[in-house]
C-alpha positions in Angstrom: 0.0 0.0 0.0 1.3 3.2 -1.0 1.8 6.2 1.8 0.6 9.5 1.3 2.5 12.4 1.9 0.9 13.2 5.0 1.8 9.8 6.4 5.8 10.4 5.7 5.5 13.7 7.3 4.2 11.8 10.2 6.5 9.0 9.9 9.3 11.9 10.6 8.4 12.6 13.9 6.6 16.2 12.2 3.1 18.0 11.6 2.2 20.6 9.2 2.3 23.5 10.6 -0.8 26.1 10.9 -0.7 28.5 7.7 -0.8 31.8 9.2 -1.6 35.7 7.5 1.1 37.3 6.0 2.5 40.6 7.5 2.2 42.5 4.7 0.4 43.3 1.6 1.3 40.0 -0.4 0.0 37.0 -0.7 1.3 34.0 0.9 1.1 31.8 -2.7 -0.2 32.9 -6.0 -1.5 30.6 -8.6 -1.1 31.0 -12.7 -2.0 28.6 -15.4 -0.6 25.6 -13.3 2.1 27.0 -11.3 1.6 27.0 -7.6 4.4 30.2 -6.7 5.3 30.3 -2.7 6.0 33.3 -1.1 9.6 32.9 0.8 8.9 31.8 4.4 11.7 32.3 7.1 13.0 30.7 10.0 13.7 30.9 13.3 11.3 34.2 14.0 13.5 36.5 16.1 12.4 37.4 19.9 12.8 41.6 19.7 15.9 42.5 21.2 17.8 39.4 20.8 20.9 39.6 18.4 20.2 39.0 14.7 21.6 35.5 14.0 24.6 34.8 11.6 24.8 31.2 10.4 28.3 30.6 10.8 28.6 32.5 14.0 25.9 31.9 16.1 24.0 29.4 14.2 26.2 26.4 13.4 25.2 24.8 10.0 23.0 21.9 11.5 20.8 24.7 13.2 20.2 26.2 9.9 19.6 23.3 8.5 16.6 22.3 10.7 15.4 25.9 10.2 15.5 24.9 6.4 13.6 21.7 6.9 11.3 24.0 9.0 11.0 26.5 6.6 9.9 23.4 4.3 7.3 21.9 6.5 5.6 25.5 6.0 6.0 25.4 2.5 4.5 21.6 2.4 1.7 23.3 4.5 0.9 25.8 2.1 1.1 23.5 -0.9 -1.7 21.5 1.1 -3.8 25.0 1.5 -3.5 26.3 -2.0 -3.9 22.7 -3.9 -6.2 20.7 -0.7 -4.5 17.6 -1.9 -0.8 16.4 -2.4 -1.6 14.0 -5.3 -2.2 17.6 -7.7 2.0 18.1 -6.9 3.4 17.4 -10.3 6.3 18.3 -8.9 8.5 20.8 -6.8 10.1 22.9 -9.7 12.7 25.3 -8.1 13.7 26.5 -4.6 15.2 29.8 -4.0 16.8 29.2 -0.3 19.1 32.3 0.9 21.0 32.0 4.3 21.5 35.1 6.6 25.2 33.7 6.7 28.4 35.5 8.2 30.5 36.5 4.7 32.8 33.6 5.5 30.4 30.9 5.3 30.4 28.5 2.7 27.7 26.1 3.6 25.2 27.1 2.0 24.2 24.0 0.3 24.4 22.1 3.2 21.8 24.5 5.2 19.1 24.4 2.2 19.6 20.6 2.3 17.2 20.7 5.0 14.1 21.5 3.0 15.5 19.9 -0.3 15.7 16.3 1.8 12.5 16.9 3.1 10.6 17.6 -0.4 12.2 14.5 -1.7 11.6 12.7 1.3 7.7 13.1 1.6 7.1 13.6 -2.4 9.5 11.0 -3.7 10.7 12.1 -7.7 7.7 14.8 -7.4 10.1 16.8 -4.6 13.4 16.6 -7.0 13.7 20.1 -8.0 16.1 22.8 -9.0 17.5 25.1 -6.6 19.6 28.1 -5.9 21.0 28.6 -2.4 22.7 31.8 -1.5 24.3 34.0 1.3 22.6 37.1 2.1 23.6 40.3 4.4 20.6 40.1 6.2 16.4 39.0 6.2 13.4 40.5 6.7 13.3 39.7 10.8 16.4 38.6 11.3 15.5 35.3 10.1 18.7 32.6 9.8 17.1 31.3 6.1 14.4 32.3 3.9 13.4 29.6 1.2 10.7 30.2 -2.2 9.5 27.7 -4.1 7.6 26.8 -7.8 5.6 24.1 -7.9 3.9 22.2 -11.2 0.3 20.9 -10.5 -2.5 19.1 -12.3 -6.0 20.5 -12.8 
């Protein structure tokens, strides 16, 4: 008997996570033709007042990394809102992943990783995807990673 996606997330130990409002005037997804488009999500939110965190300072990569995967679980959540079923995933298209990473860090791959693994985990060959992941200066919050994704669907 084949599992469903919800059952692998399951099987992990994890839930999908409640989609909340955006903070701004966007949308959290947009839908064209048969493109699901997700709005980047971040990860960890800060607690005001507390230092913005560098991965590769104060966030070590396996941190970051289970902020990716975090970041992903959101994104899985999402895909669930916008589509109400996982069997209408064609497939996982692109991620975008950036890391708020200290200008030494090289790791970048290795963070994004988190969410990548997870998509192929609980999709299978629908969750193999193309990706960018990049070092950024900052994000909005003082988030350690922000990911994005495209994502192909049937009818």
């Amino acid at each position: 008997m084949k599992s469903t996606v919800e059952e692998r997330i399951r099987s992990l130990g994890l839930e999908l996570p409640v989609v909340t409002t955006p903070r701004g005037n966007f949308r959290s997804y947009a839908i064209s033709n048969n493109m699901l488009y997700l709005s980047g999500k971040g990860a960890p939110l800060r607690e005001e007042g507390v230092a913005v965190p560098k991965v590769g300072q104060e966030v070590t990569v396996e941190q970051a990394r289970a902020y990716a995967q975090e970041v992903g679980l959101y994104l899985l959540a999402l895909i669930k809102e916008a589509l109400e079923d996982f069997d209408r995933v064609q497939r996982v298209v692109k991620i975008f992943g950036m890391v708020n990473a200290d200008p030494n860090f090289t790791s970048h791959t290795e963070v994004i990783n988190g969410c990548s693994d997870l998509f192929v985990t609980v999709l299978g060959e629908r969750g193999e995807h193309a990706r960018s992941a990049i070092g950024v200066g900052s994000l909005p919050k003082g988030f350690a990673v922000e990911i994005e994704a495209i994502v192909e669907f049937s009818g």
